[in-house]
DSSP file (Angstrom, degrees, kcal/mol; ACC not computed):
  #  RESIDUE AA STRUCTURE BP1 BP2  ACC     N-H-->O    O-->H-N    N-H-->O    O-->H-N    TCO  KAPPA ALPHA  PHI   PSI    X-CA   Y-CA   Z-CA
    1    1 A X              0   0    0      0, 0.0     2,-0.2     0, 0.0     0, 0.0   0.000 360.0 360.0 360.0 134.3  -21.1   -2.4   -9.0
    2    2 A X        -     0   0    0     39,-0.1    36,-0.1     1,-0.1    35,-0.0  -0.237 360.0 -99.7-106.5-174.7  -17.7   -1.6   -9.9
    3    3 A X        -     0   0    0     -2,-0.2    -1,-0.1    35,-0.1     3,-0.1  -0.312  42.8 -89.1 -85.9-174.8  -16.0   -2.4  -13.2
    4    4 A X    >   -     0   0    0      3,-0.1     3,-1.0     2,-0.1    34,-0.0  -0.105  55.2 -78.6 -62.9 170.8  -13.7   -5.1  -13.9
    5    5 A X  T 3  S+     0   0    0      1,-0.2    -1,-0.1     2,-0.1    33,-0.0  -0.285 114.5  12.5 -23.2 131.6   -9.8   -4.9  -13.4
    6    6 A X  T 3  S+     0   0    0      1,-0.1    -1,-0.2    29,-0.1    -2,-0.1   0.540  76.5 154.7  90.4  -3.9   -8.4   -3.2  -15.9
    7    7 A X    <   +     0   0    0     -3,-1.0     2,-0.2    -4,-0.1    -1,-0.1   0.239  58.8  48.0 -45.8 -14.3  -11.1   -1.7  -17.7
    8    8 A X  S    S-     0   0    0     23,-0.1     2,-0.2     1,-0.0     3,-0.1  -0.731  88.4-111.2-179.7 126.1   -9.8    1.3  -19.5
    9    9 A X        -     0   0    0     -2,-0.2    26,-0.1     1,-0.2    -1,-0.0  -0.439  45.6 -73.4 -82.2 174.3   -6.5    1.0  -21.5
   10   10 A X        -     0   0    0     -2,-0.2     2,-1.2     1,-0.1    -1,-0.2  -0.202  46.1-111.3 -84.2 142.0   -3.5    2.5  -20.7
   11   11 A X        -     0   0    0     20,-0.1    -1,-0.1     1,-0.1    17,-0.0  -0.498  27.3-122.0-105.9 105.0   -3.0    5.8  -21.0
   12   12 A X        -     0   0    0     -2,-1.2    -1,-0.1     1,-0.1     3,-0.1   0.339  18.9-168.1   4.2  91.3   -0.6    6.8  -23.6
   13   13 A X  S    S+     0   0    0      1,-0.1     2,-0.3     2,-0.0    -1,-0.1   0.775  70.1  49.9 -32.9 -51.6    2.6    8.9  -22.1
   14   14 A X        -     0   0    0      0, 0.0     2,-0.2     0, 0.0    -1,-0.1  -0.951  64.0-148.8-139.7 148.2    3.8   10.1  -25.7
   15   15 A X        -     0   0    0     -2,-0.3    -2,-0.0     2,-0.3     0, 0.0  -0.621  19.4-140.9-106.2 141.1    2.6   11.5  -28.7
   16   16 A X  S    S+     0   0    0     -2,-0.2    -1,-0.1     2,-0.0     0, 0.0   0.976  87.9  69.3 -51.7 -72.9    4.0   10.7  -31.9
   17   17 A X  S    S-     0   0    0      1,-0.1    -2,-0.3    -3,-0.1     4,-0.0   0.016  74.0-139.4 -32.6 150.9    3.4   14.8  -32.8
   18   18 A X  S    S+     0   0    0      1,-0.1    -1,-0.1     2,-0.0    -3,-0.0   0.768  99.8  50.5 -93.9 -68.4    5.2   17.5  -31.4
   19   19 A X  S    S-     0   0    0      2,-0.0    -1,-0.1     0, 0.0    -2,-0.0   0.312  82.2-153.8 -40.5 -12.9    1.9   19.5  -31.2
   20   20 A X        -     0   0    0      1,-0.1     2,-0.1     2,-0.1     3,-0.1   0.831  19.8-123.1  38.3 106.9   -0.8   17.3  -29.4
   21   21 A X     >  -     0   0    0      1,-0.1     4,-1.2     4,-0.0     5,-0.2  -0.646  15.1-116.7-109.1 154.5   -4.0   18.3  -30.4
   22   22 A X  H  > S+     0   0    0      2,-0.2     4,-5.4     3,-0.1     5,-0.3   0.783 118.6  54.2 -53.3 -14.8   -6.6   19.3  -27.7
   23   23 A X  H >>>S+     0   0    0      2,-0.2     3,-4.8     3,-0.2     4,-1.2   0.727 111.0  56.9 -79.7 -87.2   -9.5   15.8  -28.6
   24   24 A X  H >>5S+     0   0    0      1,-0.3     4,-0.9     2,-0.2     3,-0.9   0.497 114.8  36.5  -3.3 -81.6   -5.6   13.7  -27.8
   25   25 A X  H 3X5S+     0   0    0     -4,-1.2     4,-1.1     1,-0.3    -1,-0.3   0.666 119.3  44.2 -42.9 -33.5   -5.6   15.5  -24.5
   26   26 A X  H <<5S+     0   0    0     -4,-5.4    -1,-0.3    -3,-4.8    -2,-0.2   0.806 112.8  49.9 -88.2 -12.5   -9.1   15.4  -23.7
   27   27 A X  H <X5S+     0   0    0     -4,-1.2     4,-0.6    -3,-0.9    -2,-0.2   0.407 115.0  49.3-112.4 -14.8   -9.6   11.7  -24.8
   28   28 A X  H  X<S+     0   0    0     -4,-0.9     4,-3.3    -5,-0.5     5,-0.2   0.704 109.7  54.0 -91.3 -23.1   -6.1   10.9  -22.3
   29   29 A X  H  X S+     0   0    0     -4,-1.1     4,-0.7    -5,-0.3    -2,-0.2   0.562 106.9  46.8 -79.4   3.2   -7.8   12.8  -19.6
   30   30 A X  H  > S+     0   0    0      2,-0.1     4,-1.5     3,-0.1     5,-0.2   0.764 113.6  50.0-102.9 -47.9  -11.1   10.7  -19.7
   31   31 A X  H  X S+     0   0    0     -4,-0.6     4,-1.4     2,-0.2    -2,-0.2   0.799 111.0  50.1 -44.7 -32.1   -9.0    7.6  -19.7
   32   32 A X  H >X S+     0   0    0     -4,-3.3     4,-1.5     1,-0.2     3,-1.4   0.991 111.1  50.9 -51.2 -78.4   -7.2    8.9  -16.8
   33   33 A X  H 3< S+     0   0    0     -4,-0.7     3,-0.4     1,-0.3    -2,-0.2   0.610  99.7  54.6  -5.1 -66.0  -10.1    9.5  -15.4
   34   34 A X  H 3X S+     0   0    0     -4,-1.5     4,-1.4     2,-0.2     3,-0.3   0.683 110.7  56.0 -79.8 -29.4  -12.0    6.3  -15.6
   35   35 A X  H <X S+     0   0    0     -4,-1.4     4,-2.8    -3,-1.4    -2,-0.2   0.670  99.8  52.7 -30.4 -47.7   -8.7    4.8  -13.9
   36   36 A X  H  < S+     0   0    0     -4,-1.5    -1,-0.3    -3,-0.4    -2,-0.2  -0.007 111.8  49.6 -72.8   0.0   -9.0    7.0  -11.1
   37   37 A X  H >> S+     0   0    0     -5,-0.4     3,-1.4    -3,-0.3     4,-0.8   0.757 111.2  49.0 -82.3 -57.9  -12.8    5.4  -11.0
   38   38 A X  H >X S+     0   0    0     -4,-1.4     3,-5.4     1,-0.3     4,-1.6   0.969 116.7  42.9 -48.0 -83.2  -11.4    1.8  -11.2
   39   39 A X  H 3X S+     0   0    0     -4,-2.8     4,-0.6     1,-0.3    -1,-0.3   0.430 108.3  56.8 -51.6   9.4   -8.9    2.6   -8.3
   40   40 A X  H <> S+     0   0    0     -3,-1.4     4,-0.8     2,-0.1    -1,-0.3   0.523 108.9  51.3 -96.2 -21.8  -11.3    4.4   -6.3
   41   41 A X  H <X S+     0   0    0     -3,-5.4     4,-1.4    -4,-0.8    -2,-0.2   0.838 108.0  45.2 -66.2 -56.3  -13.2    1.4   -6.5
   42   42 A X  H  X S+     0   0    0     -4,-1.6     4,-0.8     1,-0.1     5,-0.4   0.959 109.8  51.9 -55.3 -63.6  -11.0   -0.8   -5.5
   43   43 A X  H  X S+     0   0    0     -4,-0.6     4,-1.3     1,-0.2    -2,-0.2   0.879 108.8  57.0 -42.2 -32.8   -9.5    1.1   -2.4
   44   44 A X  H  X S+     0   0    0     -4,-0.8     4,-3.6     2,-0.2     5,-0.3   0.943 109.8  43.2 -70.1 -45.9  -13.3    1.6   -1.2
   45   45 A X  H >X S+     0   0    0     -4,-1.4     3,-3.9     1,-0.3     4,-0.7   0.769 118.9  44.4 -61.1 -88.6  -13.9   -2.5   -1.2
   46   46 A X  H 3X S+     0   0    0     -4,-0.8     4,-0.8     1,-0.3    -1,-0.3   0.455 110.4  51.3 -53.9 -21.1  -10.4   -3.0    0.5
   47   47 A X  H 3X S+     0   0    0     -4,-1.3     4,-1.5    -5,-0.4    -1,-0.3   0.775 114.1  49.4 -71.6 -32.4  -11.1    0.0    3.1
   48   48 A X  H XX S+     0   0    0     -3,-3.9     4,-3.4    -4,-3.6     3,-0.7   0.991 113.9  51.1 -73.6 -65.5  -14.8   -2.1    3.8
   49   49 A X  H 3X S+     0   0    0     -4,-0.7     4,-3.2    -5,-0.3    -1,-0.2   0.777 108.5  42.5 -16.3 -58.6  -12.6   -5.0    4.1
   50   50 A X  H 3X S+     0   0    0     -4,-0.8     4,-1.0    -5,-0.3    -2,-0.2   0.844 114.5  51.3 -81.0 -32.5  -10.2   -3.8    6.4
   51   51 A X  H <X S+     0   0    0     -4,-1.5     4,-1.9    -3,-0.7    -1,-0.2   0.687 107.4  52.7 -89.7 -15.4  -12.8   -2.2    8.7
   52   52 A X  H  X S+     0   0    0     -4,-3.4     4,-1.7     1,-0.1    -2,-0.2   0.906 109.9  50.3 -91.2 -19.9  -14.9   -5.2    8.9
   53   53 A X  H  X S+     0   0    0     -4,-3.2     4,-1.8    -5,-0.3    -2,-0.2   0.792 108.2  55.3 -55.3 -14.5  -11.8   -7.2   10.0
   54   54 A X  H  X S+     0   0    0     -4,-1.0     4,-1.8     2,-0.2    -1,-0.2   0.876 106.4  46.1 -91.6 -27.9  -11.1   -4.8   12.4
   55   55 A X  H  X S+     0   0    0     -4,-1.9     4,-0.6    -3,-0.2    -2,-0.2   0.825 107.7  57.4-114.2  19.9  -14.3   -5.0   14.0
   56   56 A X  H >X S+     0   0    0     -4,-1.7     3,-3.6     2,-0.2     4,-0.8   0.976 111.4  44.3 -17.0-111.1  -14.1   -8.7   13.9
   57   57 A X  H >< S+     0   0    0     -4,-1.8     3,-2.0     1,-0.3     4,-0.5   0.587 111.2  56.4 -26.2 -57.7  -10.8   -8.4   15.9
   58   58 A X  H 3X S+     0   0    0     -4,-1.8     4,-0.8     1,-0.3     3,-0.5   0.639 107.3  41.0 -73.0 -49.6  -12.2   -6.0   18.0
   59   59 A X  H << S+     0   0    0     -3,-3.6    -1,-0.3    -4,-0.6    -2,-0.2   0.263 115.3  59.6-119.8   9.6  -15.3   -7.9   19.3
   60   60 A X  T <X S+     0   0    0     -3,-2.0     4,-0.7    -4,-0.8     5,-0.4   0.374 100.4  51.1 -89.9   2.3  -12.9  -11.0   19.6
   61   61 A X  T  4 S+     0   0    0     -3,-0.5     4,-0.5    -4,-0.5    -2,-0.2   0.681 111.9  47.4-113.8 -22.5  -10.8   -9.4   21.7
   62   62 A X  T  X S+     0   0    0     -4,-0.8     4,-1.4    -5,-0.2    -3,-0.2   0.708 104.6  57.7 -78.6 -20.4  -13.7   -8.5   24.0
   63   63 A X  H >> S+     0   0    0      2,-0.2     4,-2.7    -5,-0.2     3,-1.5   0.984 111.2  43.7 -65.6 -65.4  -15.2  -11.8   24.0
   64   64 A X  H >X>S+     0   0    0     -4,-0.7     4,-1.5     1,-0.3     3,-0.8   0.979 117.3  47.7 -63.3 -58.6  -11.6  -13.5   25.6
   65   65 A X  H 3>5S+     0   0    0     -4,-0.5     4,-0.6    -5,-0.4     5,-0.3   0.863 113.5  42.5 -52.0 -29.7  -11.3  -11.0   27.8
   66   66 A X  H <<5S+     0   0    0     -3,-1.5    -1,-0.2    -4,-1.4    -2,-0.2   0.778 130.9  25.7 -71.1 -37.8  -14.8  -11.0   29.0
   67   67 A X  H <X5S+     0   0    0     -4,-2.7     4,-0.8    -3,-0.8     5,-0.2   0.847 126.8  45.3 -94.1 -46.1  -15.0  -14.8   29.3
   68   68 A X  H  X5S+     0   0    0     -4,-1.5     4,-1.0    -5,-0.3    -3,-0.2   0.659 117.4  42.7 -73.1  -6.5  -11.2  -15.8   29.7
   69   69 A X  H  X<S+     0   0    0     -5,-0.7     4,-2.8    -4,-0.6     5,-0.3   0.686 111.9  48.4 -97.2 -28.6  -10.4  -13.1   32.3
   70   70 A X  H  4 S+     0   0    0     -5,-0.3     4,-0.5    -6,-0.3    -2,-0.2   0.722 111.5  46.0 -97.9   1.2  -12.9  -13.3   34.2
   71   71 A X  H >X S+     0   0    0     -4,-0.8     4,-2.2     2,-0.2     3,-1.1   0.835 115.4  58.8 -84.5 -74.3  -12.8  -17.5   34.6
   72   72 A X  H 3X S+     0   0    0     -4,-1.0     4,-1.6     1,-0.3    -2,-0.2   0.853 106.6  44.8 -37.5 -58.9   -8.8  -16.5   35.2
   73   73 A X  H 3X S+     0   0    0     -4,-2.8     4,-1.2     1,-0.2     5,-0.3   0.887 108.1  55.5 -61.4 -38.9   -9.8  -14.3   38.1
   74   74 A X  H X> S+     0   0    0     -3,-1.1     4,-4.1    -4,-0.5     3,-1.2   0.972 109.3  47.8 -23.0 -80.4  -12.2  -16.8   39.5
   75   75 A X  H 3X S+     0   0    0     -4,-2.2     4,-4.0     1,-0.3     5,-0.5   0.856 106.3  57.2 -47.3 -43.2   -9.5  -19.3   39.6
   76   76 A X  H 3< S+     0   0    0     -4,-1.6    -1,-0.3    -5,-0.2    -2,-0.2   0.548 107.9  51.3 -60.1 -21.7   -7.2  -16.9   41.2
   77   77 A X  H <X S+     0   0    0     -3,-1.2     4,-2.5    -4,-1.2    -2,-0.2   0.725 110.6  43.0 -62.0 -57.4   -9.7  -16.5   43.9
   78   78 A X  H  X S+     0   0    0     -4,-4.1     4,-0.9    -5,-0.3    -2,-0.2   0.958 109.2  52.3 -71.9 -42.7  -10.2  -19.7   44.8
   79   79 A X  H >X S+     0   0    0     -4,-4.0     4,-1.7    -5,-0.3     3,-1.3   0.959 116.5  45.5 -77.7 -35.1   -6.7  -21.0   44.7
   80   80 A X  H 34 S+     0   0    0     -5,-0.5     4,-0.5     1,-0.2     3,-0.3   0.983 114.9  47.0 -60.3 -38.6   -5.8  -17.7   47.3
   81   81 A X  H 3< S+     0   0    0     -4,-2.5    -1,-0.2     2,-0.2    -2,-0.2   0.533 111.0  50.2 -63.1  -7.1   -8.5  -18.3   49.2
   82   82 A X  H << S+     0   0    0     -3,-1.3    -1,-0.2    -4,-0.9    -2,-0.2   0.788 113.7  46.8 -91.0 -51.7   -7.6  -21.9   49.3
   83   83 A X     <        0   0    0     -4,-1.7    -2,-0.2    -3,-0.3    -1,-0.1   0.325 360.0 360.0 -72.9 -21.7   -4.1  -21.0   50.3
   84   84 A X              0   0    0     -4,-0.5    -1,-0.2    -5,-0.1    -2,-0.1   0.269 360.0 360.0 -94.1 360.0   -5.2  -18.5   53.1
């Protein structure tokens, strides 16, 4: 499950210090980190999304063509043959 929006505070650009000290750096790089979790999370659910809508579309687009074309051709049969 993944965590909520927003989970992890923001991570701090600028240092008061000139110097930075290495626990600063490693303790923005886990926050980074755990951001890059969040979005990775998100982007997977919206990629699931997108690929069941697609094949949704997909097996809607065979259905009308499979029922509605082939009733359309029908018709187009009968009224030429009708006509001949």
């Amino acid at each position: 499950m993944p965590p909520p929006f927003n989970f992890y505070e923001p991570v701090a650009t600028t240092t008061a210090a000139t110097n930075a000290s290495i626990d600063r750096v490693v303790f923005q790089i886990e926050l980074l980190s755990g951001q890059i979790n969040v979005l990775t999370y998100e982007v997977d659910g919206a990629v699931a999304e997108i690929a069941k809508r697609g094949e949704e579309t997909i097996s809607s687009i065979s259905n009308n063509f499979n029922t509605d074309t082939i009733k359309n051709v029908e018709r187009m049969l009968v009224s030429f043959s009708s006509q001949v």
